[in-house]
N, C-alpha and C positions, 0 to 999 in steps of 0.2 A: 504494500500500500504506500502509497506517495503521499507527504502528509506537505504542508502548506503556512502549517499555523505552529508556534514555538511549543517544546516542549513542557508539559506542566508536572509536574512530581507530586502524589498523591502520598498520603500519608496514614495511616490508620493502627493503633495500639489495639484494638479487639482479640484477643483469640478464635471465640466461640463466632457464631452465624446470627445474625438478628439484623431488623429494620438499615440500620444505617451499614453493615456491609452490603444490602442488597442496593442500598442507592449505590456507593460506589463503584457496583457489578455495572448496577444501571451507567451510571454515568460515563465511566470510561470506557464504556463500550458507544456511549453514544458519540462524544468528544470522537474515539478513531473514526467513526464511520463518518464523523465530519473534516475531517484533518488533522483531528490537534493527537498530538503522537501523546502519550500518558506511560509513567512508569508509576509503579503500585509497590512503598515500601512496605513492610508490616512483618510485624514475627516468624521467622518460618515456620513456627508449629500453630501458625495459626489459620482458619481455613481461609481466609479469602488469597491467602499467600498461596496456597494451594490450586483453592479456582482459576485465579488470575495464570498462574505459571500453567494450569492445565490448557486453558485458553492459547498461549503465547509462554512459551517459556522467557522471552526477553519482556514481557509486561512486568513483571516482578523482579522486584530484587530482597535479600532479607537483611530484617532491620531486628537484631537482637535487643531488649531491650528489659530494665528490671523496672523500673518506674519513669515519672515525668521528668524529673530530673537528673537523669544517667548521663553522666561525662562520656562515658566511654560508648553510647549511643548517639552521644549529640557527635562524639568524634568519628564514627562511621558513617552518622548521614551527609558529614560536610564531605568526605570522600566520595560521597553518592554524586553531592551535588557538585563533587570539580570533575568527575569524571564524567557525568551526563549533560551537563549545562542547561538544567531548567530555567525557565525563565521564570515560575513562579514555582512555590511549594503550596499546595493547598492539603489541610491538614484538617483530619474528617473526627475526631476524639480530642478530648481537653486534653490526655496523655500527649497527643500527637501536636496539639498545640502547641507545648511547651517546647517538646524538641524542633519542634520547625521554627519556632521564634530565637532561640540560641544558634541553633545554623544557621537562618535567614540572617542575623548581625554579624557572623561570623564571615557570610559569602557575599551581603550585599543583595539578596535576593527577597523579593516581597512576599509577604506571608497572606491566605485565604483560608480561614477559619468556617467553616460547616458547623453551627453549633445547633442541635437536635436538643437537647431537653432543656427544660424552663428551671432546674437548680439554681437559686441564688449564688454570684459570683461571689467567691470567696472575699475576703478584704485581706485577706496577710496581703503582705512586702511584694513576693515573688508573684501572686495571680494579679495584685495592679500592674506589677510591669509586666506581664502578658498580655492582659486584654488591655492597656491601656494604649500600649506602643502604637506611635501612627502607623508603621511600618505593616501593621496587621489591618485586613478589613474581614469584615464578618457575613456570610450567609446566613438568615438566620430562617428557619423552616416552615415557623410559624409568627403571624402578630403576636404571639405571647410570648415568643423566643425574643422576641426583637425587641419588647417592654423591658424582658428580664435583663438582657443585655444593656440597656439604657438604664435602669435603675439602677446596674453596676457602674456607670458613669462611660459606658463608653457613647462616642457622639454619635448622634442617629445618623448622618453622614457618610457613616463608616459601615453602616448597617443596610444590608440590601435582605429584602424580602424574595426569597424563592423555594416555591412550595414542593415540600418529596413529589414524586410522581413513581405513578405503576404503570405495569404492559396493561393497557385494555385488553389485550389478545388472551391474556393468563386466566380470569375466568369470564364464563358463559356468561351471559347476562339473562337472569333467574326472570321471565315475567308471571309463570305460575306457581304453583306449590313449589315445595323442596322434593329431590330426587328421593323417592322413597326406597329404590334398592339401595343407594347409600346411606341414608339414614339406620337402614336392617342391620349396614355391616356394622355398627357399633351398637347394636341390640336394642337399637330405641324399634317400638312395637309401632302399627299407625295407631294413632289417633294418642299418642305419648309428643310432646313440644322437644325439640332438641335445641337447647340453648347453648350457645357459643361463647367459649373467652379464649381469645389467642394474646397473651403476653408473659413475658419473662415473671419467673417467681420471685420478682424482688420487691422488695418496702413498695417503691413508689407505686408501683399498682395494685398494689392495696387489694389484695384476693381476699384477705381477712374482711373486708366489709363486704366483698361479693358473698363469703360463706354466710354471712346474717343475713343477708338478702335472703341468701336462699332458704334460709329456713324460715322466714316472714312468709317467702312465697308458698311454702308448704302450705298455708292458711290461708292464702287467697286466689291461688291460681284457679284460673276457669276449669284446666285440666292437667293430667298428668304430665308430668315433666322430665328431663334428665337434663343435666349442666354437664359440660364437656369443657375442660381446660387444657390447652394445650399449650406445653411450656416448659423451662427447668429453671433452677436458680438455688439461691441458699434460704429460702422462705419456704423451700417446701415440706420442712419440718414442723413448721407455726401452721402451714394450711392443712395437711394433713390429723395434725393433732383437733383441731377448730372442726373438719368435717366429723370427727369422731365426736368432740363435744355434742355438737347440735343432732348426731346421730342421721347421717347424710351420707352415712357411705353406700345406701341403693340408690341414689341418685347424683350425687357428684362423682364423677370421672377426673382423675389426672392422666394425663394421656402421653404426659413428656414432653421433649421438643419433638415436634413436626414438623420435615423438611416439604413434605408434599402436603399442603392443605387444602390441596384442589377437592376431596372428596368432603373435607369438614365445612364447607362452604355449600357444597350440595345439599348437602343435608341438612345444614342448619336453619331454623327455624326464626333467629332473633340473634343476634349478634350483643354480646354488652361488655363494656367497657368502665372498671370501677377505681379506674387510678385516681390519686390525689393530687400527683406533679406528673405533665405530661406534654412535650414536645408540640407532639402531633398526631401519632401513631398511625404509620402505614396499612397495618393489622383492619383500624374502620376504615382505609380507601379499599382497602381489599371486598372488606363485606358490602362497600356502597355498592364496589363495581360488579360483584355476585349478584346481589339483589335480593340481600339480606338485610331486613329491614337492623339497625341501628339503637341500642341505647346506650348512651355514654354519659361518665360524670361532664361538668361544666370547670375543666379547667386547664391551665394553662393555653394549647396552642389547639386545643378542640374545637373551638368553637368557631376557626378557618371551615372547617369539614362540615361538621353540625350543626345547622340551624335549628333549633327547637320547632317542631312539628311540622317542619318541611325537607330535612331533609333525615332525619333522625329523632331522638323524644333523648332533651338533656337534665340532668337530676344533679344536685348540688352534690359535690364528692364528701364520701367519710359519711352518707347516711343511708344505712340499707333499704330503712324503711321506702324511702325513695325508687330507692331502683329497684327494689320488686315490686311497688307499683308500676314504673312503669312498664320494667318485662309483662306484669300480668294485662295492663290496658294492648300491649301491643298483640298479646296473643289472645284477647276478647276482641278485636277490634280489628280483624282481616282488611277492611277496606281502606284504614290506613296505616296499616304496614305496607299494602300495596300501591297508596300513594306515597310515600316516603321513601319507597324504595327506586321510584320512579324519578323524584327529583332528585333522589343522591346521585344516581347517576348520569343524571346530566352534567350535573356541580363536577364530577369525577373528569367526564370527557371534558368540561372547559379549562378547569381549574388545576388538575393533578395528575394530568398524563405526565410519563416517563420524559416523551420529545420536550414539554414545555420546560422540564425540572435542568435539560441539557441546555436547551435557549437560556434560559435566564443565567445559568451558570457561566455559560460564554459569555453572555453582555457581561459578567464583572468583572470576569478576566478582561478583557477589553476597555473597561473602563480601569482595572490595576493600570495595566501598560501603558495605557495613553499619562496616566500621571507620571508613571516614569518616565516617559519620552520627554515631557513637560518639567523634570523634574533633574538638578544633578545631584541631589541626595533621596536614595533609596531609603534608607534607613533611620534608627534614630538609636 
């Protein structure tokens, strides 16, 4: 391939598989197919280090690394960047921040920050001079990302709005029931509700209030139900233990991580979402673009996706009672799960396709460079 456009060096600290290495699958895939050449650092024991090299064995290269501040990390990627000559580092994890903001001074090169969750910025010494540096500008994924970031003091200037995006192509677009042989293959019976939650087992999403949901819902649902989670994390000892309190082990499923969720979208009946701190999460553009109707807490960078009763049903986060309400209104209430499912996915094709998340990523690259071009210090 003949590429046209400078080199950009990606950067990402994750091990494991989740939301923000699928954009980076996304995006550097979309970048080649439009010229911009991309090299993809990251642990080698970790998977997108894997993917990426299964792809293009020259996409990747490995970035060993113990934490954000590793010398002898930051001292391998400035070797990355004298031998590749990027023209920027864009760096997709707060881990990955740190190290591309110590090389970027080190080589003179401008830094592109991806920040996905709405975590308030630290205040120690070292994360002001991170987020603060001019030399850094920020993508931020959601309006709430971009608040969070501004409350941290950095200037909204610096902050460009570009929303994740998914393959429309990756699920079907649901307009009647859910696929009942999938729903059989995880033993939900018909006329049994199969309710969805796809996220990592950790604090912020907050399973612990989905599990009191679900046992409210015991007492109000129209009909029999099962809860299906799919996911891993170091919370899965608190949910586990919680299912057993409430006495919810014939009806809540932990399911693990799920690499293929195409079947648990078939099946699924209501999609819900009970995090307290949250980005954005790719997981509800997934269920918009399925055609699974939606309920999600109200916060953070949610409420880009969900509009309350048009394109999802939003319930204040940290209160069960809420959200088994509304799981139960949306599965008394077919005609509009069926209208909400219909405006999500419009919002989806305008708002959150893959192509748009690569366009908008390019205009800031392009807007970095022209300040350099305009500019003879890079750095600060």
């Amino acid at each position: 391939m003949q590429f046209s456009k400078p080199l950009v060096l990606h950067l990402s600290t994750e091990k494991g598989w989740r939301g923000g290495e699928r954009q980076v699958q996304l995006l550097t895939n979309g970048l080649l197919s439009r010229g911009w050449p991309c090299l993809v650092a990251s642990p080698p024991d970790s998977e997108l280090y894997h993917e990426r090299r299964k792809q293009d064995s020259k996409l990747a290269v490995a970035l060993p690394m113990r934490n954000e501040w590793d010398l002898p990390a930051v001292a391998r990627l400035v070797q990355i960047i004298r031998q590749h000559n990027p023209a920027i580092l864009h760096a997709h994890t707060s881990h990955a921040h740190a190290l591309a903001w110590l090389a970027g001074r080190i080589t003179n090169r401008p830094v592109v920050v991806t920040r996905r969750v709405d975590f308030p910025i630290s205040t120690n010494w070292l994360s002001k001079r991170k987020y603060l540096s001019p030399s850094v500008t920020f993508i931020a994924i959601s309006e709430g990302v971009r608040e969070v970031l501004m409350r941290g003091g950095v200037p909204r200037e610096r902050i460009h709005l570009v929303h994740s995006g998914i393959e429309l192509g990756r699920y079907e677009f649901r307009k009647g029931p859910r696929d009942e042989a999938a729903a059989n293959t995880f033993g939900v019976r018909a006329g049994e509700a199969f309710i969805l939650n796809v996220a990592a087992l950790v604090d912020h999403k907050d399973h612990l209030t989905l599990i009191r949901a679900a046992a409210q819902l015991r007492e109000i649902a129209p009909r029999p139900w099962r809860l299906f989670i799919a996911g891993s994390g170091e919370e899965e000892p608190r949910i586990r233990k919680a299912i057993a309190e409430y006495a919810l082990e014939e009806q809540v499923t932990l399911l693990g991580y799920v690499r293929d969720l195409v079947p648990l979208y078939r099946a699924a009946d209501v999609f819900v979402l009970s995090s307290h701190l949250e980005g954005l999460c790719t997981s509800i553009l997934d269920a918009m673009t399925a055609g699974v109707p939606v309920v999600a807490t109200d916060t953070g960078g949610v409420r880009d996706a969900v509009a309350h009763e048009q394109t999802g049903l939003l319930v204040p986060p940290r209160n069960p009672g809420a959200l088994a309400g509304a799981i139960a209104r949306l599965l008394e209430e077919p005609e509009l799960a069926r209208a909400l499912t219909a405006h999500a996915r419009a919002k989806v094709e305008k708002e959150f396709t893959a192509d748009a998340m690569v366009e908008g990523t390019i205009r800031v690259y392009e807007s970095v460079l022209r300040a350099i071009g305009s500019s003879s210090c890079r750095t600060c």
